[in-house]
C-alpha positions as CSV (number, residue, x, y, z in Angstrom):
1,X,0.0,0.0,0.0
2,X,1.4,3.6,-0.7
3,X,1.9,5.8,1.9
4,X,0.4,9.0,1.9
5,X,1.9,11.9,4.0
6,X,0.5,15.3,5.1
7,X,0.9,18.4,3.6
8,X,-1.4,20.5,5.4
9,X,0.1,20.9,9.1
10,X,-1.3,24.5,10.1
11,X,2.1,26.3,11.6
12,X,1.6,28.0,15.1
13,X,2.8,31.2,14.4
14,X,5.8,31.3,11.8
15,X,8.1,33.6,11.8
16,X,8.6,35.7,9.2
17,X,11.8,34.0,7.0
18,X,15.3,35.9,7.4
19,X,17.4,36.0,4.4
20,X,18.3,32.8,3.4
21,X,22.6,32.0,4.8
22,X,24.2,30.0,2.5
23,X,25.0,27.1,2.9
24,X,28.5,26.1,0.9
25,X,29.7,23.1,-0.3
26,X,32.8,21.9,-2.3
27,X,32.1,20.3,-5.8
28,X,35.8,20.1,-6.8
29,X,39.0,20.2,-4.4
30,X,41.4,23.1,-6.4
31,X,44.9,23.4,-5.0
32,X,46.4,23.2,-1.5
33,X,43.8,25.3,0.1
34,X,41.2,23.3,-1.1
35,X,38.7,25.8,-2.7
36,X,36.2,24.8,-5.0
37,X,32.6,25.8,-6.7
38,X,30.2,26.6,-3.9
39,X,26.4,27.5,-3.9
40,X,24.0,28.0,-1.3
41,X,21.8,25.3,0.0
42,X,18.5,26.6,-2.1
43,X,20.4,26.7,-5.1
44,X,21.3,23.2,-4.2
45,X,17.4,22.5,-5.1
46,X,17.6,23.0,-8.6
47,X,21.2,22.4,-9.4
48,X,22.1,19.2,-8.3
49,X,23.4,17.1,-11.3
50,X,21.9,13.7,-11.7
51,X,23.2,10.2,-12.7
52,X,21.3,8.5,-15.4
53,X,18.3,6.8,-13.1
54,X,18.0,10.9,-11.8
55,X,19.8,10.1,-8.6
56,X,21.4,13.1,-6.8
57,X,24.9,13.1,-7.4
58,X,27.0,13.8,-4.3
59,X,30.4,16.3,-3.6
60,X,33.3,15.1,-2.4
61,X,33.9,13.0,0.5
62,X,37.2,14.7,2.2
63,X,41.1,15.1,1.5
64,X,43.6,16.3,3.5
65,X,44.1,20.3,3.9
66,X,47.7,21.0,3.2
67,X,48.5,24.9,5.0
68,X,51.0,26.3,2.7
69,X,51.8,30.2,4.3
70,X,52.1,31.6,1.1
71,X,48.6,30.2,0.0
72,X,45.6,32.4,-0.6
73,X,42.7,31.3,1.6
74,X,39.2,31.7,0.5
75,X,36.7,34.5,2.3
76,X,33.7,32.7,3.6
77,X,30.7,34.2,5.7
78,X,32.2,37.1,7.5
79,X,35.5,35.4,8.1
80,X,38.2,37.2,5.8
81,X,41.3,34.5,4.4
82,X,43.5,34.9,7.6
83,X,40.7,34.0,9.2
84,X,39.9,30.9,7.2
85,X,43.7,30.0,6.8
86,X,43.4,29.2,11.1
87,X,40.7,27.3,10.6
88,X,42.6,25.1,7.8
89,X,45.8,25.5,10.2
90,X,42.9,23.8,13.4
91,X,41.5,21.1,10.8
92,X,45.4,20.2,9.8
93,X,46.5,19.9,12.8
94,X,43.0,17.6,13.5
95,X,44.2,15.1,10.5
96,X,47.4,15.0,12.2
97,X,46.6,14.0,15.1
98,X,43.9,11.4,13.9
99,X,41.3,13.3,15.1
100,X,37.7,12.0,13.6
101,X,36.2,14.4,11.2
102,X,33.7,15.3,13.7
103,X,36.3,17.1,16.0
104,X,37.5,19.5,13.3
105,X,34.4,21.0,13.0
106,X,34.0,21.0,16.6
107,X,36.9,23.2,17.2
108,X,36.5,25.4,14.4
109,X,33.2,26.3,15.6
110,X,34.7,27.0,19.4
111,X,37.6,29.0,17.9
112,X,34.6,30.8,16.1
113,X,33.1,31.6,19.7
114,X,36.2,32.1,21.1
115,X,37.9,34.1,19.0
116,X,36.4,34.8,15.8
117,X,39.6,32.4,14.4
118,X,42.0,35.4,14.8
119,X,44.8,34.4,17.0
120,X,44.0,37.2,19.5
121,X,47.3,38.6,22.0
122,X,47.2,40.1,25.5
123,X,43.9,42.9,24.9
124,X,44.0,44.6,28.3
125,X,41.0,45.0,30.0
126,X,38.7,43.5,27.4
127,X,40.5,40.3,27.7
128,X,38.7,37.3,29.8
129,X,41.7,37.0,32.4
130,X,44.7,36.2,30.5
131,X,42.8,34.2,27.8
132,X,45.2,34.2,24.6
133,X,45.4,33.0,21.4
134,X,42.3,31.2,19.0
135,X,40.6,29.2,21.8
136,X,41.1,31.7,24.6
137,X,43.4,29.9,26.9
138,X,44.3,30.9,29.4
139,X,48.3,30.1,30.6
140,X,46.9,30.3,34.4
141,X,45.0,27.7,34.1
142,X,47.3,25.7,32.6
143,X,47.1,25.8,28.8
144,X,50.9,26.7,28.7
145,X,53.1,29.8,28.1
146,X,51.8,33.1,26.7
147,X,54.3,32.4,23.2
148,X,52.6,28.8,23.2
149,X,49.5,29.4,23.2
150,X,49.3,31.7,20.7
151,X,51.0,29.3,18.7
152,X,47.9,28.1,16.7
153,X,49.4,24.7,16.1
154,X,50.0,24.2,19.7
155,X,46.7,25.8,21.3
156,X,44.7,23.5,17.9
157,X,46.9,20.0,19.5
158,X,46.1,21.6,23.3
159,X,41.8,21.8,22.4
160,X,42.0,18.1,20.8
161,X,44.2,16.1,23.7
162,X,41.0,18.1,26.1
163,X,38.6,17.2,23.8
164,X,39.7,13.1,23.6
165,X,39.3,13.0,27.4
166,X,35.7,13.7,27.3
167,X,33.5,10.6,27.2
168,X,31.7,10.1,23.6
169,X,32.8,13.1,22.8
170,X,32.2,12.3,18.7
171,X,27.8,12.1,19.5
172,X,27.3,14.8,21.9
173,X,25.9,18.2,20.2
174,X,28.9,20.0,19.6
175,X,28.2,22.7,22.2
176,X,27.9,20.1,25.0
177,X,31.3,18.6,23.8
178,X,32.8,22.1,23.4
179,X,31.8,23.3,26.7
180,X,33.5,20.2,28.8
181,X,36.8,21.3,27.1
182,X,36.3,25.1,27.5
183,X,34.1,25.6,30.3
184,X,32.9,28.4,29.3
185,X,30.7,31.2,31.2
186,X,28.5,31.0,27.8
187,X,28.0,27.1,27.6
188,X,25.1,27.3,25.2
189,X,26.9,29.6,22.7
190,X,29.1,27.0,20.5
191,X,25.8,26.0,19.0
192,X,25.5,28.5,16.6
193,X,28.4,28.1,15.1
194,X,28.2,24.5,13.9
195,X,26.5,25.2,10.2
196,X,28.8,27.8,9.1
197,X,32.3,25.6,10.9
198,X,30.3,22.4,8.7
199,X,30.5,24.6,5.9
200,X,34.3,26.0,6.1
201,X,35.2,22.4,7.1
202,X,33.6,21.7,3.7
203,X,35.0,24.1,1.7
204,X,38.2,23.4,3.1
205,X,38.0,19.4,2.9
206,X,36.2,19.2,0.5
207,X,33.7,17.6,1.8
208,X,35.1,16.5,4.8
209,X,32.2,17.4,7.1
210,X,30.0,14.6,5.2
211,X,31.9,10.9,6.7
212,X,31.2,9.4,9.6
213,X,31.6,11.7,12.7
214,X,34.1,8.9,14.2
215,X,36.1,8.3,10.6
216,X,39.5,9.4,10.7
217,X,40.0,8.2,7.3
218,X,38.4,10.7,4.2
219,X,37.3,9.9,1.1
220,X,34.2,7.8,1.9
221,X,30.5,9.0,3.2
222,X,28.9,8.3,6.4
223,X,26.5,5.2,5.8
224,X,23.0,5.1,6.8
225,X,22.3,4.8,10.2
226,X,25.7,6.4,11.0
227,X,26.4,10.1,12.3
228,X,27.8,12.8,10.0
229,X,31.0,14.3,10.7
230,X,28.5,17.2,10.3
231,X,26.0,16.4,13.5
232,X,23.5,14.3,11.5
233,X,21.9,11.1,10.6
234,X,18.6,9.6,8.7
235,X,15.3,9.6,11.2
236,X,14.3,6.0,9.7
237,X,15.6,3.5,7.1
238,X,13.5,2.9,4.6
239,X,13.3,4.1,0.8
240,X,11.7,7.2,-0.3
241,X,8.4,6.7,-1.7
242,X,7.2,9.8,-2.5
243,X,9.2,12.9,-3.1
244,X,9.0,16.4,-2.4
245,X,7.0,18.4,-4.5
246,X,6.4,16.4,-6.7
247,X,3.8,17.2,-10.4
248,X,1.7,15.1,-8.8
249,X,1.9,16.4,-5.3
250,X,3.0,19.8,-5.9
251,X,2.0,20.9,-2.0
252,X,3.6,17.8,-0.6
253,X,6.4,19.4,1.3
254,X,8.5,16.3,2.7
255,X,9.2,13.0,1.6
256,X,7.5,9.8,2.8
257,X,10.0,7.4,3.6
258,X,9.1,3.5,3.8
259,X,9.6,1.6,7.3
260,X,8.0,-0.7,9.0
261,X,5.6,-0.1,12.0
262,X,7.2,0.1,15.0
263,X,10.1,1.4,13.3
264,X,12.0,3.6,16.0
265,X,12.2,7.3,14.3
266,X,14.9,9.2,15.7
267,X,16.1,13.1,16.0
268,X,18.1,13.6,12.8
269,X,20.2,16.0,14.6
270,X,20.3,18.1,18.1
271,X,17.9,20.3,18.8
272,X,14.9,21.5,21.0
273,X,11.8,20.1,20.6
274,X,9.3,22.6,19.6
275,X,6.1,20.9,18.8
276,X,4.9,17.8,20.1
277,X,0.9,16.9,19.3
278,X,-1.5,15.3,17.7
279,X,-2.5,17.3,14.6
280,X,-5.3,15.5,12.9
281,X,-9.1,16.3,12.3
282,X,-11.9,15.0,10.0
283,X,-14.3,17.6,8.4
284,X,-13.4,20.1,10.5
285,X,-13.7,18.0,13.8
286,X,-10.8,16.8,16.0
287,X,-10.0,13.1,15.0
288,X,-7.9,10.8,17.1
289,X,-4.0,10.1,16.1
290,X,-4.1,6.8,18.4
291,X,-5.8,4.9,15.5
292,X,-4.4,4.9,12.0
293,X,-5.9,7.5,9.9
294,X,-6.9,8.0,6.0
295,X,-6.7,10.0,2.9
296,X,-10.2,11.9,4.0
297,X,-8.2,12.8,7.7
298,X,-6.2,16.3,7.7
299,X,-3.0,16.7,9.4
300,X,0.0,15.1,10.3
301,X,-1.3,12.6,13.4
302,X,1.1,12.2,16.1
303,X,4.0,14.9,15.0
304,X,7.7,16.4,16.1
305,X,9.5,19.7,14.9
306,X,12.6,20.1,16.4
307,X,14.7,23.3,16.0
308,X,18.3,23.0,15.0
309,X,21.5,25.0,14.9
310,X,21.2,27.5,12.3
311,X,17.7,27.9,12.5
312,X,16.8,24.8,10.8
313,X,13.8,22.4,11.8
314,X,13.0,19.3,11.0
315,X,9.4,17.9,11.1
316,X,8.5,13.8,11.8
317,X,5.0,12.9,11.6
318,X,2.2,9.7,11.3
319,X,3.3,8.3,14.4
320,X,1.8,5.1,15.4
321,X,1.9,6.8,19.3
322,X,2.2,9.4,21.5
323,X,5.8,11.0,21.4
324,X,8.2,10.2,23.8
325,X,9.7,13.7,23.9
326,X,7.9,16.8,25.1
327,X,7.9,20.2,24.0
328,X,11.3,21.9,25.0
329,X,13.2,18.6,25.4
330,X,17.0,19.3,23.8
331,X,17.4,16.1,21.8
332,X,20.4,14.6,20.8
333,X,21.0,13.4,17.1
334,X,19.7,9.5,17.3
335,X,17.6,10.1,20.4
336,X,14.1,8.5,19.9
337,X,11.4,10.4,19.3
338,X,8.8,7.9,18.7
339,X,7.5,4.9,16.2
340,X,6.4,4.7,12.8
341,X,2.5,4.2,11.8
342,X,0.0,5.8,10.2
343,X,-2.0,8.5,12.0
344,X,-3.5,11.8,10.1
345,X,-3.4,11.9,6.9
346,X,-2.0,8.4,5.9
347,X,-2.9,5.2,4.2
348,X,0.0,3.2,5.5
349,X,2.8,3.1,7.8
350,X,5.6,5.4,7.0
351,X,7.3,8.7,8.1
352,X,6.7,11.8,6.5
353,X,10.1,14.0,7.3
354,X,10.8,17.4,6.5
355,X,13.2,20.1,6.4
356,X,12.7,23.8,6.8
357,X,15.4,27.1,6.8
358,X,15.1,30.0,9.0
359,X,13.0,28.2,11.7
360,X,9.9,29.2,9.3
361,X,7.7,25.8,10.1
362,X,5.3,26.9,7.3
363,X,5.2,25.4,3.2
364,X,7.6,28.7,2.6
365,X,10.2,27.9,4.7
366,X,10.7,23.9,3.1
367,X,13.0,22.9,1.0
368,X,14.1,19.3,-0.4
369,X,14.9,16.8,2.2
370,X,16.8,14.8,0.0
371,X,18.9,17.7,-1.2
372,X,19.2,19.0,2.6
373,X,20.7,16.0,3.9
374,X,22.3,14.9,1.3
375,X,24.5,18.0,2.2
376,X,24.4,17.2,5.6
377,X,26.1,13.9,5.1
378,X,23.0,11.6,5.8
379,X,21.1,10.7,2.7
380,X,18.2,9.5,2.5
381,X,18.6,7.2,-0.4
């Protein structure tokens, strides 16, 4: 039986979108520096290129950043090429030292907080203490000597011999695992640095940010079922059965992936939980998600969003139960957030997913699911 998924969930007031950040990725790796064609995430919609069967083709997997001084490092966001030349001096030093993929992007993104990746001196008054250098240690507490650790080699190998003493340090959100090395005063603020440190790492690597977040090794994608070097991984394994936006659905705004009932369905990434309901009705009148629904029933049945770092959200609905998380739950990537079945507006067990920019939970704010995680290093087929 095909599964039919929900196109009508009624948002609880959007907001109104932001202008869209990019979202860069690498389609070729072009001399030592590793800079290559890059285009946002929405142009990503339209411009993927396709094998023969109309498959979405996928960047790069990774290779090794080679920091030449006399190289010229791309701009990317705000961050000028000395900027970007320490974070390809923190992910070196990372493949040196055999730290997974994950890691790199971990400590580009707390150099981000930290320092804005400029390898900052002794700033008087506005410094924290005697914080120094791209992560802000501090040589009172032990970092090492002023000269070292403004050494960004030395102060890149101090953060990752922290960062391997703390316990599964490769799955925790990235602010969590930043936090225990740093302990910061602002243990919440790494988070919003991970897209755009995914996205250098990317450039830089190209493509780096898309293996397993425990590989050490480039060159090959994370599986399904695994973690991304960039924080995420497939809700539910199953194929895609009906698309996004599709002529024949042109308001469907996921994709219904296949799985079995029961199926666990898990957080594709960290986040807070922002909705968790039943969101079904039948002419107008509530109708119950604890029994499978129909074609004639509105709404998405037992439903998640979940908000993400960089203002994306991701949407799970037609669950066979109640959710196991609650509104304003943070998740962690893989954390279960209930079981496949078909409640709303269904006509078989499956999970309808989506992916929205800008935390805008309306049609306006979603954009392919395939595309998005493709990018994200967890594809969906």
């Amino acid at each position: 039986m095909s599964a039919i998924g929900d196109d009508e969930v009624k948002p609880k007031r959007p907001r109104i979108p932001k202008r869209l950040r990019p979202f860069m990725w690498t389609l070729a790796v072009l001399s030592v520096c590793c800079l290559g064609v890059v285009v946002s995430i929405v142009q990503l919609l339209s411009d993927q290129s396709s094998d023969e069967d109309g498959n979405v083709i996928l960047a790069g997997c990774g290779t090794n950043v080679v920091v030449d001084p006399n190289a010229e490092f791309p701009e990317i966001g705000p961050y000028s090429s000395e900027q970007i030349k320490n974070a390809a001096i923190i992910i070196s030093v990372g493949q040196d030292l055999e730290i997974p993929a994950r890691g790199w992007i971990i400590a580009v993104a707390t150099a981000m907080q930290e320092s804005r990746l400029t390898n900052l001196g002794h700033l008087g008054d506005q410094n924290d203490h005697d914080s120094l250098g791209l992560f802000q240690q501090r040589p009172s507490s032990g970092w090492g000597t002023p000269e070292q650790v403004t050494d960004p080699v030395y102060s890149s190998t101090k953060f990752y011999d922290k960062l391997q003493t703390v316990e599964n340090w490769e799955t925790l959100p990235l602010t969590v695992a930043a936090q225990r090395v740093q302990i910061s005063a602002f243990p919440d603020a790494y988070a919003k640095h991970e897209p755009l440190a995914t996205e250098i790492v990317n450039t830089l690597t190209g493509g780096g940010a898309r293996v397993s977040a425990v590989d050490t090794e480039l060159g090959t994608c994370a599986q399904p079922g695994d973690l991304s070097a960039s924080g995420w991984m497939i809700p539910v394994e199953g194929p895609v059965n009906s698309g996004f936006q599709t002529p024949e659905r042109p308001t469907h705004n996921g994709v219904d992936i296949g799985a079995p009932r029961g199926s666990a369905i898990v957080a594709a990434s960290s986040g807070t939980v922002i909705t968790s309901e039943c969101n079904a009705s039948l002419y107008g009148a509530s109708y119950s998600c604890d029994v499978d629904g129909s074609p004639e029933v509105a709404g998405c049945g037992w439903m998640v969003n979940i908000l993400h770092a960089g203002d994306y959200l991701t949407r799970y609905c037609h669950m066979g139960s109640a959710p196991m998380v609650k509104e304003g739950d943070v998740v962690q990537a893989g954390q279960i957030l209930g079981y496949v079945g078909s409640s709303g507006r269904s006509s078989g067990p499956h999970l309808h997913f989506e992916t929205h920019l800008n935390g805008d939970r309306s049609p306006a704010g979603a954009v392919d699911p395939v595309a998005f995680m493709n990018q994200m290093g967890a594809p969906l087929e």
